[in-house]
C-alpha positions as CSV (number, residue, x, y, z in Angstrom):
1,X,0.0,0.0,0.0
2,X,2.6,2.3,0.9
3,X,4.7,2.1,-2.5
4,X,1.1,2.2,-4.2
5,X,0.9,5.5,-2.7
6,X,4.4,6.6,-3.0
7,X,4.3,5.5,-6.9
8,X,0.5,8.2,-6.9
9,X,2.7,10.8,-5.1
10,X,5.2,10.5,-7.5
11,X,3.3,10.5,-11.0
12,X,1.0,13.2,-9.7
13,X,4.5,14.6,-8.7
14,X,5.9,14.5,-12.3
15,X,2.5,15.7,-13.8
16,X,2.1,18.7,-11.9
17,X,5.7,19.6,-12.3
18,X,5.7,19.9,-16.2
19,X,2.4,21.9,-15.5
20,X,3.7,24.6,-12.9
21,X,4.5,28.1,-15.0
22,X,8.2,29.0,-15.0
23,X,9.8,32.7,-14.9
24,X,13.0,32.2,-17.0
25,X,15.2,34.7,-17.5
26,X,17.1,35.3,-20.5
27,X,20.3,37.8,-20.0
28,X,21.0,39.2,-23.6
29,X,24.3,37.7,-24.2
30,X,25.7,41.3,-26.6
31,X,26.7,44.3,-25.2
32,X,25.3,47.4,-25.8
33,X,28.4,48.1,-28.4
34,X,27.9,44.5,-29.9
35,X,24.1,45.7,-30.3
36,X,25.2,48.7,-32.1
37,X,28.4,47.1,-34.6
38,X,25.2,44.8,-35.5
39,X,22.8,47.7,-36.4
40,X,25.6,49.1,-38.7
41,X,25.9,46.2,-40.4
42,X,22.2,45.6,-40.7
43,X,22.0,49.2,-42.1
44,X,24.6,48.8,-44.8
45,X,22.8,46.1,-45.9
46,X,20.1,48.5,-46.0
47,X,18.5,46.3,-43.7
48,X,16.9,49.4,-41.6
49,X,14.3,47.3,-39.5
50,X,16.5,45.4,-38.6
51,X,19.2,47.4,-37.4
52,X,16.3,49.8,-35.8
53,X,16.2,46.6,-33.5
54,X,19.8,46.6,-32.8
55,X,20.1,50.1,-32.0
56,X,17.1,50.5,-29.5
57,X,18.5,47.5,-27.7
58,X,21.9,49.4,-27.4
59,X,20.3,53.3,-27.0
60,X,19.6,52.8,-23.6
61,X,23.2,52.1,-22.4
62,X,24.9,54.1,-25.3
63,X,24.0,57.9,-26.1
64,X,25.9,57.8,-29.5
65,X,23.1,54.6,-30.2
66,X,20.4,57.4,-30.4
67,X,21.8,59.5,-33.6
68,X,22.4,55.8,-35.2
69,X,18.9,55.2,-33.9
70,X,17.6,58.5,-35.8
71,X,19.7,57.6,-38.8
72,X,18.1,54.6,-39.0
73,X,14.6,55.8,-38.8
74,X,15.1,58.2,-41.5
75,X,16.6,55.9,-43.9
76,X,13.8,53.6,-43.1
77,X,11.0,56.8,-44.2
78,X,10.3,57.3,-41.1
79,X,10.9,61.0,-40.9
80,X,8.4,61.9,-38.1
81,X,10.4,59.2,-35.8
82,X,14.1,60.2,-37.1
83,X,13.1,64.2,-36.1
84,X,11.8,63.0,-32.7
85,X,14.9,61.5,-32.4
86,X,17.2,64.0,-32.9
87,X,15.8,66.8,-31.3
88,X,15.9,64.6,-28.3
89,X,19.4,63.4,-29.1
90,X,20.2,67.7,-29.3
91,X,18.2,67.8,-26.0
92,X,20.0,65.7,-24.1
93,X,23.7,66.1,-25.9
94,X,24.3,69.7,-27.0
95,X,27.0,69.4,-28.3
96,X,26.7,66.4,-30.8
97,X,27.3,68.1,-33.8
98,X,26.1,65.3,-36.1
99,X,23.1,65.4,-34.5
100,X,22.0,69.2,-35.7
101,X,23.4,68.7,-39.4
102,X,21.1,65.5,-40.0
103,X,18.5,67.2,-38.4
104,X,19.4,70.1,-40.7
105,X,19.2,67.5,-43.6
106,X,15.8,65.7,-42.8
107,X,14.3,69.1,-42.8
108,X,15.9,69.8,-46.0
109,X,15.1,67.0,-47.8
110,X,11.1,67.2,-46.2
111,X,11.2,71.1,-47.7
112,X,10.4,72.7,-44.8
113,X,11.5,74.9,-42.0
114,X,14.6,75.4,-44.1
115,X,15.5,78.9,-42.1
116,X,15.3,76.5,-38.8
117,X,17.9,73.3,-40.9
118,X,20.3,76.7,-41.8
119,X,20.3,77.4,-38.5
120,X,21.0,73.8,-37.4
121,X,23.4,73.6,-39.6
122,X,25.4,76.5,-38.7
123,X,25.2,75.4,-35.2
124,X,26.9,72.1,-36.4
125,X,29.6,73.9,-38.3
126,X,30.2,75.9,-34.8
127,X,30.6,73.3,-32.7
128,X,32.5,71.1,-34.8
129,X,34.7,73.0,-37.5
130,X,36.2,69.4,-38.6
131,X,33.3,68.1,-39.8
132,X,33.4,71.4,-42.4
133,X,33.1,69.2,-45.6
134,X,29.9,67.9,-44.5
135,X,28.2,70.5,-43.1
136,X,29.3,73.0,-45.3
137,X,27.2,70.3,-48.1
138,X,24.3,70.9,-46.0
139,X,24.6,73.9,-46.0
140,X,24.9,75.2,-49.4
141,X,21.7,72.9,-50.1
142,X,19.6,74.3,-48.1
143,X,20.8,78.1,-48.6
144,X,20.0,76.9,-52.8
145,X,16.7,75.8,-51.3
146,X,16.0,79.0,-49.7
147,X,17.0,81.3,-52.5
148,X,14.6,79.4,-54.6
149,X,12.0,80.0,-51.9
150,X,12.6,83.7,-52.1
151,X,12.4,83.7,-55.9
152,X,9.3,81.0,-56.3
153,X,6.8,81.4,-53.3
């Protein structure tokens, strides 16, 4: 009788254990630079949802993730999300130059508040002279854009 009972015990035992909800936690095994190195390669592979992915999982423990974050977006036409995401990038990193010329661009290349992307831009080209060639680009497009403004409204 008392196996009989100790073989019940057990079964119901067995039963009940594959039936009992588990927590399991899974630690993400990349860092928050290996999350990012995998977005750029998603995104030059033009793979933007992908690498939209990568780079949320590494913004929260990597600022510069943010501006790849926003780059992302607006290669993915998203513009709405990728201008979000930079003014918030500007907002909380000043003096992230990069940040304030693709800002600059996206506005440029949506046609609108182009006095706001020259201003942007200049902003860029003040806070980081090096990155001239770039910005400079920008720049000129957008002061084009505005003289055609003045000449077309």
């Amino acid at each position: 009788m008392i196996r009989r009972s100790a073989a019940i015990c057990l079964a119901l035992l067995i039963l009940t254990a594959c039936s009992l909800p588990r927590i399991i936690v899974l630690k993400d095994p990349l860092t928050p630079e290996e999350h990012l190195k995998l977005g750029m390669a998603y995104e030059q592979n033009k793979e933007y949802g992908l690498a939209i992915k990568e780079y949320e999982a590494a913004a929260g423990k990597l600022e510069k993730a943010k501006l790849y974050l926003a780059n992302a977006h607006f290669l993915n036409n998203e513009p709405d999300k990728a201008e979000t995401l930079y003014r918030r990038v500007i907002e909380e990193d000043p003096k992230c130059a990069d940040a304030y010329n693709n800002l600059a661009w996206l506005l440029y290349t949506q046609k609108r508040k182009l006095s706001e992307a020259r201003d942007l831009v200049k902003t860029a080209l003040t806070i980081n002279p090096e990155g001239k060639e770039n910005y400079t680009d920008t720049l000129s497009r957008i002061e084009q854009a505005l003289k055609r403004a003045e000449h077309h409204p």
